[in-house]
VEXVEXRO-133854 format. One record per residue (C-alpha): residue number from 1; x, y, z; residue in one letter. Coordinates in steps of 0.2 Angstrom, whole numbers. Layout:
<rec NUM,<X,Y,Z>,'A'>
...
This chain:
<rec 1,<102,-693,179>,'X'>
<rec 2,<112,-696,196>,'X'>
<rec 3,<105,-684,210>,'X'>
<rec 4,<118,-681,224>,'X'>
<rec 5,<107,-680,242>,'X'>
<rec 6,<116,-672,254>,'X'>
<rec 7,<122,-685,269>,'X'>
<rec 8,<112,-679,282>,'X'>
<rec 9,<97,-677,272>,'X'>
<rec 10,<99,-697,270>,'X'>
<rec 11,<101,-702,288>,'X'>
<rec 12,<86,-692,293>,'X'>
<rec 13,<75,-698,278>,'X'>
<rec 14,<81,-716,285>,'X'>
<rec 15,<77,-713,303>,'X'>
<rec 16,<61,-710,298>,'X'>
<rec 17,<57,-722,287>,'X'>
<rec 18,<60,-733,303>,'X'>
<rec 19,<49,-727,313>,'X'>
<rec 20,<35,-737,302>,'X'>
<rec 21,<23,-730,289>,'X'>
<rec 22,<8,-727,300>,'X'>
<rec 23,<10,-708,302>,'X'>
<rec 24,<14,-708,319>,'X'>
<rec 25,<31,-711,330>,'X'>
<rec 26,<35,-729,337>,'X'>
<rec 27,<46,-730,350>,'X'>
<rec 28,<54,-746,352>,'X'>
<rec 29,<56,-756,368>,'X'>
<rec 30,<67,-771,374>,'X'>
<rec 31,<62,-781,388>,'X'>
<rec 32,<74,-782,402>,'X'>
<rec 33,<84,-799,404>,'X'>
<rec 34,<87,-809,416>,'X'>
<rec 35,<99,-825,417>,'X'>
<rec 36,<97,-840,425>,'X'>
<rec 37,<114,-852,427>,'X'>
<rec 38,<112,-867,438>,'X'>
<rec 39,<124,-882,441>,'X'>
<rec 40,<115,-894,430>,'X'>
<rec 41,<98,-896,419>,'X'>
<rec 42,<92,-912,424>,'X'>
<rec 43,<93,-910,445>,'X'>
<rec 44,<77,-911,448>,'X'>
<rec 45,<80,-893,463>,'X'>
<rec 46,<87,-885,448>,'X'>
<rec 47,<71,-889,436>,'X'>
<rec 48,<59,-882,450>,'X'>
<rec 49,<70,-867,449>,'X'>
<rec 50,<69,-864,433>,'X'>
<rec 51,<50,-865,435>,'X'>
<rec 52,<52,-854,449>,'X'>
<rec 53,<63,-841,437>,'X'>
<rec 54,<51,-843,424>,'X'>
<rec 55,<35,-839,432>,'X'>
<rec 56,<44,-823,441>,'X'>
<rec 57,<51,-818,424>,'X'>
<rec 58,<36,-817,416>,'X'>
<rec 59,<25,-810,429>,'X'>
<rec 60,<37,-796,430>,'X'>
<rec 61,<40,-792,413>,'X'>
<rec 62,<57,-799,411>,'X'>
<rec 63,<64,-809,399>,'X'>
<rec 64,<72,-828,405>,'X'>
<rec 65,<90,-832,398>,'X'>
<rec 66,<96,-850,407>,'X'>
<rec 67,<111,-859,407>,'X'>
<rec 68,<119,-875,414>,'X'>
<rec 69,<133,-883,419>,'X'>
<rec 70,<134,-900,408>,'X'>
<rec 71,<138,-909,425>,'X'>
<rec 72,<142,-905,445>,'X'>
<rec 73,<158,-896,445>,'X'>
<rec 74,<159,-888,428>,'X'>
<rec 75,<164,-870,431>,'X'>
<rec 76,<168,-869,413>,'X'>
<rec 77,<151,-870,407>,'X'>
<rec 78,<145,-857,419>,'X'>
<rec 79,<160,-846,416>,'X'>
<rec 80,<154,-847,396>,'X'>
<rec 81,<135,-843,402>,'X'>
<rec 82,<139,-827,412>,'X'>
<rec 83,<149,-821,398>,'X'>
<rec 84,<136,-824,385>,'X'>
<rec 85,<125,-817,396>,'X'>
<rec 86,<133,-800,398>,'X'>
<rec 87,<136,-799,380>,'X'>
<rec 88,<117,-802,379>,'X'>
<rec 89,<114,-785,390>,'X'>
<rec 90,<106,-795,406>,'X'>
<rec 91,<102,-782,420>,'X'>
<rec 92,<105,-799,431>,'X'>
<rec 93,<111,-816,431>,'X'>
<rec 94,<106,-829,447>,'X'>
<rec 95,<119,-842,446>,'X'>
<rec 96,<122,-856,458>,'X'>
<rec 97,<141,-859,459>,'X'>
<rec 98,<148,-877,453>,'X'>
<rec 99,<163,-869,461>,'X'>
<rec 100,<161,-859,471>,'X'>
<rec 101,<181,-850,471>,'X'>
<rec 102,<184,-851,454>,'X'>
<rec 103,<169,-843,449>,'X'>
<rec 104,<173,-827,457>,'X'>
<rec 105,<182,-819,442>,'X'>
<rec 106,<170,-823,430>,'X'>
<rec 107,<157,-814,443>,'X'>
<rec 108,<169,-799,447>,'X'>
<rec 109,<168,-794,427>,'X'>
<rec 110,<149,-796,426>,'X'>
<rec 111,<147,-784,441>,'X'>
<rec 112,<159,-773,434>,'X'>
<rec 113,<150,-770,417>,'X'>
<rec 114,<133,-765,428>,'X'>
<rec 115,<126,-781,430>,'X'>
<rec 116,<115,-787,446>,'X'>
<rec 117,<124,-803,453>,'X'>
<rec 118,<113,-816,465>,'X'>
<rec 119,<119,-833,470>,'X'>
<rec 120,<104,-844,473>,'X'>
<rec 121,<107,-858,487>,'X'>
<rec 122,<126,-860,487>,'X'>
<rec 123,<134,-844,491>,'X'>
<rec 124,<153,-839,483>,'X'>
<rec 125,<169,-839,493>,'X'>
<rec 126,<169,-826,496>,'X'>
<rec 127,<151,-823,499>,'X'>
<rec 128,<151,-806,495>,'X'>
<rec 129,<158,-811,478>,'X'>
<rec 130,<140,-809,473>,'X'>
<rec 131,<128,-792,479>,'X'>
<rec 132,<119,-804,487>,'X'>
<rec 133,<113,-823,492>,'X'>
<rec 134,<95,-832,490>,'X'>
<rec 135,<97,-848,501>,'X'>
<rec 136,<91,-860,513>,'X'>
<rec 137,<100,-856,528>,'X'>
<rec 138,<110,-875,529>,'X'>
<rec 139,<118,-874,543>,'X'>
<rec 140,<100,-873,551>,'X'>
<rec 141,<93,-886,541>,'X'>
<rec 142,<107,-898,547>,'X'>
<rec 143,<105,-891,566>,'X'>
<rec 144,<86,-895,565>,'X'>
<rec 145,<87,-915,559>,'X'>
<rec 146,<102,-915,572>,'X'>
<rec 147,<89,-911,587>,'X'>
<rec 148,<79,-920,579>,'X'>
<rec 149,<90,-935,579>,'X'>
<rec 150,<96,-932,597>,'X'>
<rec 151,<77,-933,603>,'X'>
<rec 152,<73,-948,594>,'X'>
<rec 153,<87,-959,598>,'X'>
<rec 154,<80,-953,616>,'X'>
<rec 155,<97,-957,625>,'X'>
<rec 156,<104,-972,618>,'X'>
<rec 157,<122,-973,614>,'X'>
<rec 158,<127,-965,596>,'X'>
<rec 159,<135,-974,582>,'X'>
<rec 160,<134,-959,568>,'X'>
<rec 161,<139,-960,550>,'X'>
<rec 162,<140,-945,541>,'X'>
<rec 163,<136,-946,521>,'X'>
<rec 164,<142,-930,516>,'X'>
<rec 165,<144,-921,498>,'X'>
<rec 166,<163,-917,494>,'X'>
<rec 167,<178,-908,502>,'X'>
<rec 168,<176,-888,501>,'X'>
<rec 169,<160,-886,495>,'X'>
<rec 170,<149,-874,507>,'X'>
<rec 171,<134,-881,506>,'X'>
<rec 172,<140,-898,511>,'X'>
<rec 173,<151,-891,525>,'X'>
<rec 174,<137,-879,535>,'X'>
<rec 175,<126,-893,533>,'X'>
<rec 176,<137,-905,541>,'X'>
<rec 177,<143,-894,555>,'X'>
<rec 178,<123,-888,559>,'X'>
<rec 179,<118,-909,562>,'X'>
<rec 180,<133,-910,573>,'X'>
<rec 181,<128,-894,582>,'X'>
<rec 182,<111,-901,583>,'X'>
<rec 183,<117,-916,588>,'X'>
<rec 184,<126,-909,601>,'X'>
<rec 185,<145,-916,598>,'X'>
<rec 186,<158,-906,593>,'X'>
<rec 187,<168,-910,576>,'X'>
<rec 188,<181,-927,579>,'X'>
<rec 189,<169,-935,591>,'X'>
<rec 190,<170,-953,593>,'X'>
<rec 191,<152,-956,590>,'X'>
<rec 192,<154,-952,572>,'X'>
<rec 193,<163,-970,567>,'X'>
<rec 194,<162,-965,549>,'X'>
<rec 195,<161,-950,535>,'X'>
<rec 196,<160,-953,518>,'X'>
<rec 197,<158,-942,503>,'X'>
<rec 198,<143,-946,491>,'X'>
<rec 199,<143,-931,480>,'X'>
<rec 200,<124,-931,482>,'X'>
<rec 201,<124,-946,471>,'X'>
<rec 202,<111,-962,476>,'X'>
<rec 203,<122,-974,471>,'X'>
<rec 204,<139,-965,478>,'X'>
<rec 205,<127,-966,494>,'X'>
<rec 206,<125,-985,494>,'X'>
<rec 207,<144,-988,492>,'X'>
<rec 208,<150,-974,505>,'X'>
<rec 209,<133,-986,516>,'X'>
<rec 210,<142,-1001,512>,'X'>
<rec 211,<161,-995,515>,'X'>
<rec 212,<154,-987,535>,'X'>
<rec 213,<147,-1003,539>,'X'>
<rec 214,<161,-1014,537>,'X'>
<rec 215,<172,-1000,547>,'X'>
<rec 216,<158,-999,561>,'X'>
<rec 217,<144,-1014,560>,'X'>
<rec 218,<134,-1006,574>,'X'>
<rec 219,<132,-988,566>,'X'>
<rec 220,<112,-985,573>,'X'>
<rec 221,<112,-966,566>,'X'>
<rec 222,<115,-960,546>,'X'>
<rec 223,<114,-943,543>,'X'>
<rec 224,<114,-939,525>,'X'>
<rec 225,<120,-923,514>,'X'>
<rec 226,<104,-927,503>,'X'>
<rec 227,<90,-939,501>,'X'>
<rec 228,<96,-949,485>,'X'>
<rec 229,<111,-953,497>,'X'>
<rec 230,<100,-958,511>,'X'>
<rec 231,<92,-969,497>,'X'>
<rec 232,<107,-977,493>,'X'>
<rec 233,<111,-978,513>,'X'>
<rec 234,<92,-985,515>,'X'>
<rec 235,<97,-999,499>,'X'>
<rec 236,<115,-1005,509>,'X'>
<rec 237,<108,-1005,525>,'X'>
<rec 238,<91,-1015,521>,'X'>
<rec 239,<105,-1028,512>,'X'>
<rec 240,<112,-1030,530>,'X'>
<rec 241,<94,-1034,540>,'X'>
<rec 242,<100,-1015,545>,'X'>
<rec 243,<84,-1004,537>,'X'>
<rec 244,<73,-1006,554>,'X'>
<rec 245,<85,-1003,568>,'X'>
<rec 246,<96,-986,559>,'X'>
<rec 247,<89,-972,560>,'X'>
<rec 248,<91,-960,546>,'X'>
<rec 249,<89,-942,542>,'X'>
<rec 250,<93,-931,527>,'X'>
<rec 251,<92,-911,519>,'X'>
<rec 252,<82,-906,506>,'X'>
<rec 253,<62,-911,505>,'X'>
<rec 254,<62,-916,486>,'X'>
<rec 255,<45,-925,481>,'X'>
<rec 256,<53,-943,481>,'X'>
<rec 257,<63,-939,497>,'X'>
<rec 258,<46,-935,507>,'X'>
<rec 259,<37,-949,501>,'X'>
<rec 260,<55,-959,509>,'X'>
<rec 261,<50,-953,524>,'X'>
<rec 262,<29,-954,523>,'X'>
<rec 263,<36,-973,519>,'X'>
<rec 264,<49,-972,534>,'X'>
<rec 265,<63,-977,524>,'X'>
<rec 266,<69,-959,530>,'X'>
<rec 267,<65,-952,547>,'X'>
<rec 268,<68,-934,545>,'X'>
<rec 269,<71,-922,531>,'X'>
<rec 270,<73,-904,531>,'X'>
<rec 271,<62,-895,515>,'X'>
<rec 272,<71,-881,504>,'X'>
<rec 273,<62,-870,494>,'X'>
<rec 274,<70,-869,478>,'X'>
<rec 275,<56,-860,470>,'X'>
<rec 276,<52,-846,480>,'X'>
<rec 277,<72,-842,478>,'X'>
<rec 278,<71,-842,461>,'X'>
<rec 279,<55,-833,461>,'X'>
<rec 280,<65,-820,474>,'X'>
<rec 281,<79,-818,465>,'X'>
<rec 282,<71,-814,449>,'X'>
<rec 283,<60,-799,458>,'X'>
<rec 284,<77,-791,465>,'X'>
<rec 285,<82,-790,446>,'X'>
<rec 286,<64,-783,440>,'X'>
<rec 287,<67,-769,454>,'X'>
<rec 288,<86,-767,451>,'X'>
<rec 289,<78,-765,429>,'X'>
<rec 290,<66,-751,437>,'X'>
<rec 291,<74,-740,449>,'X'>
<rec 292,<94,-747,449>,'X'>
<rec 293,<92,-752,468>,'X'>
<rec 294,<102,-765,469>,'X'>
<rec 295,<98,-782,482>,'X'>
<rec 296,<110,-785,495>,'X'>
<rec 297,<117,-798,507>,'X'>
<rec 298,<107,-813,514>,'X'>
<rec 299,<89,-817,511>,'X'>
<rec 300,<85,-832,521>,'X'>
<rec 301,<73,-843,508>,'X'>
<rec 302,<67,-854,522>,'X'>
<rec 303,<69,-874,532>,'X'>
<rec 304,<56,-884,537>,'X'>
<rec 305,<57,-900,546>,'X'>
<rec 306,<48,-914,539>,'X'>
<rec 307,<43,-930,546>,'X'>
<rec 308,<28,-942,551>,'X'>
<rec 309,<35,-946,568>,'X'>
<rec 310,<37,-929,578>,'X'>
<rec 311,<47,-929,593>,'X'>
<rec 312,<46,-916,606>,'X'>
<rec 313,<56,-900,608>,'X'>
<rec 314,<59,-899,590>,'X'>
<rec 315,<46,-890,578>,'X'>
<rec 316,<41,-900,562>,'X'>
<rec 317,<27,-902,549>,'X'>
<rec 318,<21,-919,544>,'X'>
<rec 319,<19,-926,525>,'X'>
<rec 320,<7,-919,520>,'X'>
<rec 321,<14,-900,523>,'X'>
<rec 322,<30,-908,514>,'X'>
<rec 323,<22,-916,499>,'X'>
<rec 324,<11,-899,496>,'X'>
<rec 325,<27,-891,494>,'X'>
<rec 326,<43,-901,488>,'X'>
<rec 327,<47,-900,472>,'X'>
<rec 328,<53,-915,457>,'X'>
């Protein structure tokens, strides 16, 4: 015999069933997200932040969504990311900008639908895209290898080459424009006899090396966007007879580039801390999860100068401190 239940009789004898046969009342929990989107996987600065994200996310009870571009400049990927991450219910998504403009939509839609926005080490245009920035402060970390530079050529006549990373990128810029600052010559100087762009890349670095020496044979200073560039600089000079009589210096204090300069193929570099902004970031999301305060502006993640042959004037840490705390 068929027995008609009424339909709220059914929805109520569901719900309970639900709740689990133990003759008490569960309440379920989800675990706050948090996403992670970096340029590319296999950097080894954007591996030691994912570390850095990972560690944070679980100390503070969040779970880690990550993300990548498949290569430097592909906004595409990231745009996909953010929107599969806000389909996902993130509370925040950390996200270092392949570029840095057209980003800012995809951003602008995220924040709209309540979701916590942090750009780690390259900040948007324009950098209030995002609630707030976790970086090195580059334009100081290019500023403290250009002191650093000045004191050690210790008057003689400058013959710069700048290796840099690629038009209208931030980073690259404010780096650049710090080691002139530091340098203490203004933008179209004549002692810089040669820029190149490098994209970051070690063997980008050798050729752009390779092209500045034949424009200007008795370039004696090399600041360089990065330290696989430097490498590549180190590579072409050393091919010349150059390697002992050019001085270079570089940005970022990865593991191989401190043991560069602990071997003195590099001077000078100054250390980011790609970690402790992951780890930063994903602590402003935890709070933002708990209480709805949201993080703002800029959080200055730290710069230290590295190098084995101090110069004075300028503050620095040795090797050691550098190999303690690089990362890759």
């Amino acid at each position: 015999m068929n027995v008609r239940i009424p339909a709220g009789l059914l929805i109520t004898a569901l719900l309970v069933t639900g709740c689990g046969g133990g003759g008490g009342t569960q309440t379920a929990t989800t675990t706050p997200k948090v996403g992670l989107i970096t340029k590319t996987e296999t950097n080894p600065f954007f591996v030691k932040m994912k570390e850095g994200a990972q560690k944070s996310a679980q100390a503070n009870g969040l779970e880690l969504m990550t993300a990548a571009g498949k290569f430097d400049g592909d906004n595409a990927s990231q745009i996909t990311a953010i929107e599969n991450m806000v389909a996902a219910g993130v509370k925040g998504i950390l996200i270092t900008a392949n570029d840095t403009k057209a980003i800012v939509p995809a951003i602008k839609k995220a924040r709209d639908a309540g979701v916590l926005v942090i750009a780690l080490d390259t900040p948007t245009e324009p950098q209030d895209a995002t609630d707030a920035l976790f970086a090195t402060d580059n334009f100081k970390a290019g500023e403290l290898i250009g002191q650093y530079a000045k004191a050690a050529m210790a008057g003689k006549p400058a013959k710069i080459a700048t290796l840099d990373l690629a038009p209208g990128i931030t980073v690259g810029q404010l780096r650049h424009d710090g080691f002139l600052k530091g340098f203490g010559v203004p933008a179209g100087d004549p002692s810089v006899v040669c820029s190149q762009d490098t994209q970051g890349d070690q063997s980008k670095g050798q050729t752009a090396m390779e092209n500045c020496l034949q424009k200007a044979p008795d370039i004696n200073l090399v600041y360089t966007i990065n330290e696989p560039a430097a490498m590549g600089a180190y590579t072409a000079l050393k091919a010349k007879g150059r390697e002992k009589d050019v001085l270079i210096v570089s940005v970022d204090g990865g593991c191989a580039g401190v043991k560069a300069v602990q071997s003195g193929q590099i001077a000078a570099t100054s250390q980011q801390y790609p970690l402790k902004m992951a780890e930063d970031g994903v602590k402003a999301v935890s709070e933002f999860a708990k209480s709805g305060k949201k993080a703002s502006g800029y959080t200055d993640t730290g710069v230290t100068l590295v190098t084995d042959k101090s110069v004075s004037g300028v503050e620095a840490k040795d090797t050691a401190f550098g190999l303690a705390n690089c990362w890759g």
